[in-house]
C-alpha positions as CSV (number, residue, x, y, z in Angstrom):
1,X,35.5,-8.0,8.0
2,X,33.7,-10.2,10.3
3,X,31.0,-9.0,12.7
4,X,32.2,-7.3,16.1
5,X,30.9,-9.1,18.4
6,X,30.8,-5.5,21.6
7,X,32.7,-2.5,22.0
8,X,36.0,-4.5,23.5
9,X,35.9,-6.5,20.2
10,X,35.3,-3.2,18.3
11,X,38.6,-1.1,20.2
12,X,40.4,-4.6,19.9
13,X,40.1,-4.2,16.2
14,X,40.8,-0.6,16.1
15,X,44.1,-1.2,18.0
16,X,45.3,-4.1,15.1
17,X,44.6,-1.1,12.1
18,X,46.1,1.6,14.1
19,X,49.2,-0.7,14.8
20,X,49.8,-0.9,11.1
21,X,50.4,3.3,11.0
22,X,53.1,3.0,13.8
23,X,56.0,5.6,12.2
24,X,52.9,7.9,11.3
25,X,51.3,10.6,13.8
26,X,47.4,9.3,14.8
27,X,44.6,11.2,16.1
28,X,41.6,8.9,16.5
29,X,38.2,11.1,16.8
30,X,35.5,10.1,19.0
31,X,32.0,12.2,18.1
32,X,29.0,12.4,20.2
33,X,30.8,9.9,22.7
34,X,27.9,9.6,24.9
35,X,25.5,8.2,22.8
36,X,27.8,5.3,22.0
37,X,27.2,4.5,25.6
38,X,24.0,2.9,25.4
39,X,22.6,0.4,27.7
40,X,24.4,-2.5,29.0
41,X,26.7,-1.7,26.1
42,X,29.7,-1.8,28.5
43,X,31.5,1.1,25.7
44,X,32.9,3.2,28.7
45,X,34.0,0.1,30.0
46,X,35.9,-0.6,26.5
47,X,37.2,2.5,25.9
48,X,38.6,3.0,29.6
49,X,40.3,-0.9,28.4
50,X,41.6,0.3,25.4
51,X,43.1,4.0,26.3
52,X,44.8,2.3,29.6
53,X,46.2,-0.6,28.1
54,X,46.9,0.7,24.7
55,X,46.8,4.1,23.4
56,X,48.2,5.5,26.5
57,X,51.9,3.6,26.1
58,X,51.4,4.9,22.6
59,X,53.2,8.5,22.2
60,X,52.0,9.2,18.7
61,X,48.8,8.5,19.5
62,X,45.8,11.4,20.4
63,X,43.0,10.5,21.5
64,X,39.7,13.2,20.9
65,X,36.7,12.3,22.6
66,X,33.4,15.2,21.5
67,X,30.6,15.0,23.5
68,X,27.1,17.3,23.5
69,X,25.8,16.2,25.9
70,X,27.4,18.0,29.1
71,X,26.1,16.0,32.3
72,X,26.9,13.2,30.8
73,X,30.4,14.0,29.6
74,X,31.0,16.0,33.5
75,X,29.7,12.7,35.2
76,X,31.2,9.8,33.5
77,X,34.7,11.9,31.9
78,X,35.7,14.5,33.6
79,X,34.8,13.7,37.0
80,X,35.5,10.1,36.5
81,X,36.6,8.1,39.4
82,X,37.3,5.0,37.6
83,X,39.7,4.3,34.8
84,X,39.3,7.3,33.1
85,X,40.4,9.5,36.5
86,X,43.0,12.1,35.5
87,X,43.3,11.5,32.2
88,X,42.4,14.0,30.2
89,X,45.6,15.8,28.8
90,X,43.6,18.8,27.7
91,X,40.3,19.7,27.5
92,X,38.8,21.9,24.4
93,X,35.6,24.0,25.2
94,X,34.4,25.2,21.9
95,X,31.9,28.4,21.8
96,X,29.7,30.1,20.1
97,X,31.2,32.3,17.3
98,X,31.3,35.7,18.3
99,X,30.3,38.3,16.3
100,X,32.9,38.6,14.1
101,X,32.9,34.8,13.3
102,X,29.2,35.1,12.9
103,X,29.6,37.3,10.0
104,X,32.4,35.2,8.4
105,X,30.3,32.2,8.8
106,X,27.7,34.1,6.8
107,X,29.3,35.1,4.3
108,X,31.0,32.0,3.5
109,X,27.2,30.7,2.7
110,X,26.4,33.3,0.6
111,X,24.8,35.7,3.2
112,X,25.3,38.7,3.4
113,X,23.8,40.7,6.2
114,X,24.7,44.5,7.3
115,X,26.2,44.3,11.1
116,X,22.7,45.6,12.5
117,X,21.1,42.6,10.5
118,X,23.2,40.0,12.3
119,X,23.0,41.6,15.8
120,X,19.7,41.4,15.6
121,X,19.8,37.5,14.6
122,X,22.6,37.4,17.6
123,X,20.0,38.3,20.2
124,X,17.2,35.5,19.0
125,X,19.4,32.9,18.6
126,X,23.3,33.5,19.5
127,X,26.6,32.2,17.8
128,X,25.6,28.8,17.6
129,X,27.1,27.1,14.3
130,X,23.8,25.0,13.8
131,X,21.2,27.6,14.3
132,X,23.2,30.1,12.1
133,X,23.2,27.2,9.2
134,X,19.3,28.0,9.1
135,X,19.5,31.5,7.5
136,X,19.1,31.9,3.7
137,X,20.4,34.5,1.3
138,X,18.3,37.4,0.3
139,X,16.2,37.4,3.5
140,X,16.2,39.9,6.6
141,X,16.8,38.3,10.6
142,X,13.4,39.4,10.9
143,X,12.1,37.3,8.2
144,X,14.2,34.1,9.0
145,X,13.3,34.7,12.5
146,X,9.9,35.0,12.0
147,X,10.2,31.5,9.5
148,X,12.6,29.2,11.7
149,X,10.7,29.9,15.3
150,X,7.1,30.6,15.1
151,X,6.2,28.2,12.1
152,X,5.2,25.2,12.9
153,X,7.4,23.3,10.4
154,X,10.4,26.0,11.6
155,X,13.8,24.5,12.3
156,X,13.3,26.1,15.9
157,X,9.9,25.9,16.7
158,X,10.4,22.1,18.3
159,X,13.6,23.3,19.6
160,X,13.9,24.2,23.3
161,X,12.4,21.3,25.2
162,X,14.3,18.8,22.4
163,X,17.8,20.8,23.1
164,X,17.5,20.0,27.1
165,X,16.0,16.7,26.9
166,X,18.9,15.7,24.7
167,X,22.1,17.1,26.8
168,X,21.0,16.8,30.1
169,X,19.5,13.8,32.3
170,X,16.3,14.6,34.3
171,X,15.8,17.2,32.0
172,X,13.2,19.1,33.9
173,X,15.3,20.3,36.6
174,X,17.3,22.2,34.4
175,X,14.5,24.0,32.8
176,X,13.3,24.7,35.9
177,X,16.4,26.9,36.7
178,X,16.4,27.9,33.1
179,X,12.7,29.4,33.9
180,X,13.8,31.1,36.9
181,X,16.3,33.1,35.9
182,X,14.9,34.3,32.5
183,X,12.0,35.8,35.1
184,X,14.8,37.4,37.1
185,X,16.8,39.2,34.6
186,X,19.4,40.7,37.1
187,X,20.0,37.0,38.2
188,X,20.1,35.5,41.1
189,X,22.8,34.4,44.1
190,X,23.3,30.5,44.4
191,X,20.9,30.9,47.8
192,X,18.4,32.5,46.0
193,X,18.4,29.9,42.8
194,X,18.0,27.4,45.3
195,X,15.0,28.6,47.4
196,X,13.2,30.0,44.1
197,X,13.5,26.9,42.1
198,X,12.4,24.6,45.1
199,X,16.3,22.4,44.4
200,X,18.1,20.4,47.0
201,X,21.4,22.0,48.9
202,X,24.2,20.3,48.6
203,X,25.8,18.6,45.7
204,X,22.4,18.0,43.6
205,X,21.9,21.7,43.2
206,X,25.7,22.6,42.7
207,X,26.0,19.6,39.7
208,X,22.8,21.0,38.3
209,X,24.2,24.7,38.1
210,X,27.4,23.2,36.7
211,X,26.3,21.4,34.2
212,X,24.2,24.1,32.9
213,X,27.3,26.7,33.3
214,X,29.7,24.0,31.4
215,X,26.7,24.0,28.5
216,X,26.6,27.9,28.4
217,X,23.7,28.5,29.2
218,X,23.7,30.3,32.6
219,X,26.9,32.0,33.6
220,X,28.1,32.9,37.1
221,X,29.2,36.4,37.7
222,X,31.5,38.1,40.8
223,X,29.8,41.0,42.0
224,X,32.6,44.1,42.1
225,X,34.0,43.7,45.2
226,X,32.9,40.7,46.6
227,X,34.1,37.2,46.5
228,X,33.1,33.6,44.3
229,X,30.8,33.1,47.2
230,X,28.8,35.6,46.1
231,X,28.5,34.8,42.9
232,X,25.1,36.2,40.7
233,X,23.5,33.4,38.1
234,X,22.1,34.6,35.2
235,X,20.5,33.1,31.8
236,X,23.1,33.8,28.9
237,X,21.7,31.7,26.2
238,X,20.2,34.0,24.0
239,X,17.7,31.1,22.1
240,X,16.7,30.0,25.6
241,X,15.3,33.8,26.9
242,X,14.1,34.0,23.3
243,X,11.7,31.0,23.6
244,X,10.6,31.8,27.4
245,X,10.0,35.7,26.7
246,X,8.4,35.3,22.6
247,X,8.1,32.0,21.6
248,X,6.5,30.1,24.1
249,X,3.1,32.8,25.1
250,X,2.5,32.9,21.4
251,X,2.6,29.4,19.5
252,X,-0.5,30.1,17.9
253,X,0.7,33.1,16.0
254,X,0.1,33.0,12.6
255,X,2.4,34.6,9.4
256,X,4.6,37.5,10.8
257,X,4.5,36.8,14.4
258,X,7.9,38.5,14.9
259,X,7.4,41.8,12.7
260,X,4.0,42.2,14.9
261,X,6.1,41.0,18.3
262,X,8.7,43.4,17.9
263,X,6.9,46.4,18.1
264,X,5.2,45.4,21.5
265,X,6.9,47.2,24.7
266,X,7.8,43.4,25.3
267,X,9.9,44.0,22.5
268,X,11.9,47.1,23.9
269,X,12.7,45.3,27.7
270,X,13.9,41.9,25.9
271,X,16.3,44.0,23.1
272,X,17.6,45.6,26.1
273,X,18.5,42.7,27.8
274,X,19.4,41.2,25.1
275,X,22.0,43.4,23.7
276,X,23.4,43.3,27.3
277,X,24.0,40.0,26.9
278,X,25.9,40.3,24.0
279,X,27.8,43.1,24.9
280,X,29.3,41.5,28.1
281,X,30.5,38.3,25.7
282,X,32.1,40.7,24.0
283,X,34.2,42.2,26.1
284,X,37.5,42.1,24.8
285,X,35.9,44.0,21.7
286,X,35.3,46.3,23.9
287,X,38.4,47.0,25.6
288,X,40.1,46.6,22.2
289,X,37.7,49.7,21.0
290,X,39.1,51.7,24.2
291,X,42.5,50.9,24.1
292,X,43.2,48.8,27.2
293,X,43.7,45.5,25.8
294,X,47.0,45.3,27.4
295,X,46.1,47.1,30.8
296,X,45.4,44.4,33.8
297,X,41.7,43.9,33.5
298,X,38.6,42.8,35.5
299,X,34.9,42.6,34.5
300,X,31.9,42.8,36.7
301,X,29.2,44.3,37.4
302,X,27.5,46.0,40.6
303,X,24.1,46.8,42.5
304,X,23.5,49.7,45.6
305,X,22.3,47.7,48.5
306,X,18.5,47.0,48.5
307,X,17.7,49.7,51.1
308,X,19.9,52.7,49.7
309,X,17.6,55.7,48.0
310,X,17.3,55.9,44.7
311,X,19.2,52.7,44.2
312,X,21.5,51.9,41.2
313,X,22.8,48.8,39.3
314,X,25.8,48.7,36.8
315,X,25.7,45.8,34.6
316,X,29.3,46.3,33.3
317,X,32.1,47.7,35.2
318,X,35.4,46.9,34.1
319,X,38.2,47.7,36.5
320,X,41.7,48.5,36.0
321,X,45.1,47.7,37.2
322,X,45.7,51.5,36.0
323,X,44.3,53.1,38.9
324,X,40.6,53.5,36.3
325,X,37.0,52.5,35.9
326,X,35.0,52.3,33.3
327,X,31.3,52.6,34.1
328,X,29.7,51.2,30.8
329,X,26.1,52.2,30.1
330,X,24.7,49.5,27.2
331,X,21.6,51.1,25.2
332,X,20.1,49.4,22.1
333,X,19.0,51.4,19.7
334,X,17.4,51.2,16.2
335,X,19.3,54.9,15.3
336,X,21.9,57.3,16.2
337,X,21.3,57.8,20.4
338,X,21.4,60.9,22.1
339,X,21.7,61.6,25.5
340,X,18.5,64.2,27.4
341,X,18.6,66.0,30.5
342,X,17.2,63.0,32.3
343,X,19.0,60.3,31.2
344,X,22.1,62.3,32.2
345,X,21.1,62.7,35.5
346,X,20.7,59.0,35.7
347,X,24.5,58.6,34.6
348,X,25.8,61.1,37.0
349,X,23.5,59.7,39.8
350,X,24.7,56.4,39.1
351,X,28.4,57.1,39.8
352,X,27.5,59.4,42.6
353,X,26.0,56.7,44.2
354,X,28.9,53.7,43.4
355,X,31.6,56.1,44.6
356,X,29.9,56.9,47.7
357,X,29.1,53.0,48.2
358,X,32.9,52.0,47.0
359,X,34.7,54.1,48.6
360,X,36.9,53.7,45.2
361,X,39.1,56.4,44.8
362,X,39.6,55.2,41.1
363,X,39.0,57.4,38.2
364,X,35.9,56.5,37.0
365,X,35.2,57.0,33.1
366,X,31.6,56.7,31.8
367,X,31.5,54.7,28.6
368,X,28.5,54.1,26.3
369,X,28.2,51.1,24.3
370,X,25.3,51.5,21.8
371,X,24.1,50.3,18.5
372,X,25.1,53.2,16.5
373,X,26.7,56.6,17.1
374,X,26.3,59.0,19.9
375,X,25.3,62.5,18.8
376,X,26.7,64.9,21.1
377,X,25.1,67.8,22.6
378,X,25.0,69.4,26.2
379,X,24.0,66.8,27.6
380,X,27.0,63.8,26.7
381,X,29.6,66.6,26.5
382,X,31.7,66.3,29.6
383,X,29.7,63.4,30.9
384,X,30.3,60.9,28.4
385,X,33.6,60.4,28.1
386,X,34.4,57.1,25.5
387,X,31.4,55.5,23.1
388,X,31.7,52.3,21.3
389,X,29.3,51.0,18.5
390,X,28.1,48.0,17.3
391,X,30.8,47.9,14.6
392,X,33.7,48.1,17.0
393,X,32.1,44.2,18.4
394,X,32.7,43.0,14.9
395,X,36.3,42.5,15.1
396,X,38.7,39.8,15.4
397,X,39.8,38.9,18.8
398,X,43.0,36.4,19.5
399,X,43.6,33.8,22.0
400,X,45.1,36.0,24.6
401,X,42.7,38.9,24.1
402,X,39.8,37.3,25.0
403,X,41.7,35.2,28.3
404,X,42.3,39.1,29.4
């Protein structure tokens, strides 16, 4: 073949071999498209040439264009203005496996980890394929943990300021918002982000936020009750808020930085979070566990107004077209939980003071979602009124489940 001489001779080329397939079905797959954009390569240009003049006239043609990097692929694809504008047919966001795919993912390397094992792996370092890829047979999360993030030579040690610097141009304002929000754990309004991370109104801040939503790693959430407007930003990506809370204050740790790490108080507020986090991406587990999947649903969460006494904040609500509300309480726990006299007061406290701030006139269920069982005494009797474990998370959820 002789030498291509730039990208238009390179598509011209592709369209003569895909020309000789013309009674076949062809799906041409573009990976990592934005690094085939390099400078003054003019490939967007070619491509733009090729799908407009070509491929699109061709009806047994699909075109698949992948790219990582998400500002990039926002910018010059999806908000194109040029020759690409309104093209896209469909678009395919692929994320993290849950954790039900984490553990089939596993297992089909020869791993197997008991579901307390991988939720603790979850937290550190989410459902991300390549991350997942790092953990070895015959060795704890703790251990592979403890080996892939605070070594030196471990496969995550390099890995946050690498991971930004590759997906997103100007880099450091990202972080900046990343940073932000992992030291405001209940998140923050759009207002707030701004003022706190020192970021331009208007359209820089807004692409900024988008770009790190479309990536995964902060997601908006509607407040119960309110409107998009008032939307709350928080950090979601679990590797990020592992690196700011552990790994970054303690580089210099030596052999069995995590095993010493986790039994700081540190430790306790992060797993807390953390299993927060994963609990609210697993939502439809969740209603699958009580039953609702095919009730009308919406998830949210809610705080009392700053001034109000005693204050309270529910970090997962999920209402119901059924006239119900479940008011779900997420503890992580090494061992069964149980429920003391003070604790329960906080539960009944806490519904007192969202009906009274409401006005629902909903039925309001409280539901426990916990690591392992609940063991019932005075306490949870009559006041706890659905529980679901870690095991009911590990379950297979379809298309139309997890849209709900």
């Amino acid at each position: 073949m002789q030498k291509l001489r730039d990208w238009f001779d390179a598509f011209d080329t592709l369209e003569t071999l895909l020309n000789r397939k013309r009674s076949r079905r062809i799906v041409v797959f573009l990976d990592e498209f934005p690094w085939m954009h390099t400078p003054k390569s003019n490939f967007l240009a070619a491509f733009e040439n090729f799908w407009n003049t070509w491929a699109t006239n061709k009806p047994n043609v699909t075109i698949v264009i992948c790219g990582s990097a998400a500002s990039w692929m926002i910018k010059k694809v999806v908000q194109n203005k040029g020759g690409l504008h309104n093209r896209i047919t469909y678009k395919i966001i692929l994320p993290p496996f849950n954790l039900y795919e984490t553990e089939l993912f596993l297992k089909s390397r020869g791993v197997h980890l008991n579901h307390y094992q991988i939720v603790q792996l979850y937290m550190a370092v989410g459902g991300i394929p390549q991350y997942l890829d790092m953990v070895k047979p015959g060795k704890s999360a703790a251990q592979m943990i403890d080996e892939a993030c605070f070594r030196k030579n471990g496969f995550l040690y390099d890995e946050f300021n690498e991971l930004y610097h590759s997906l997103f141009d100007e880099a450091d304002r990202h972080v900046k918002i990343i940073r932000v929000l992992a030291a405001k754990t209940m998140g923050l309004s759009r207002n707030a982000l701004i003022e706190a991370g020192d970021l331009q109104t208007g359209g820089t801040a807004s692409n900024l936020l988008d770009e790190l939503a479309a990536a995964g790693f902060i997601t908006p959430y509607i407040p119960f009750g309110k409107k998009l407007k008032d939307s709350i930003y928080k950090l979601t990506d679990e590797f990020s808020l592992f690196y700011l809370k552990f790994m970054e204050p303690n580089r210099t740790m030596a052999k069995g930085a995590w095993q010493k790490l986790s039994n700081t108080p540190a430790y306790t507020s992060w797993s807390g979070l953390a299993f927060e986090t994963l609990c609210v991406k697993h939502i439809a587990a969740i209603e699958k566990r009580l039953g609702i999947t095919q009730i009308y649903t919406e998830s949210s969460s809610w705080r009392s107004p700053g001034n109000h006494v005693g204050g309270a904040q529910i970090d997962l609500l999920i209402d119901r077209r059924d006239q119900c509300i479940n008011l779900c309480e997420m503890k992580y726990f090494s061992s069964a939980f149980s429920v003391d006299g003070r604790y329960a007061e906080v539960l009944r406290n806490r519904e007192h003071i969202f009906k009274e701030q409401t006005k629902t006139r909903k039925q309001i269920f409280q539901t426990l979602v916990t690591t392992f069982e609940l063991i019932p005494n005075e306490h949870s009797i009559g006041l706890i009124d659905s529980v679901v474990t870690m095991e009911d998370l590990f379950v297979k959820i379809d298309e139309k489940q997890s849209d709900s």
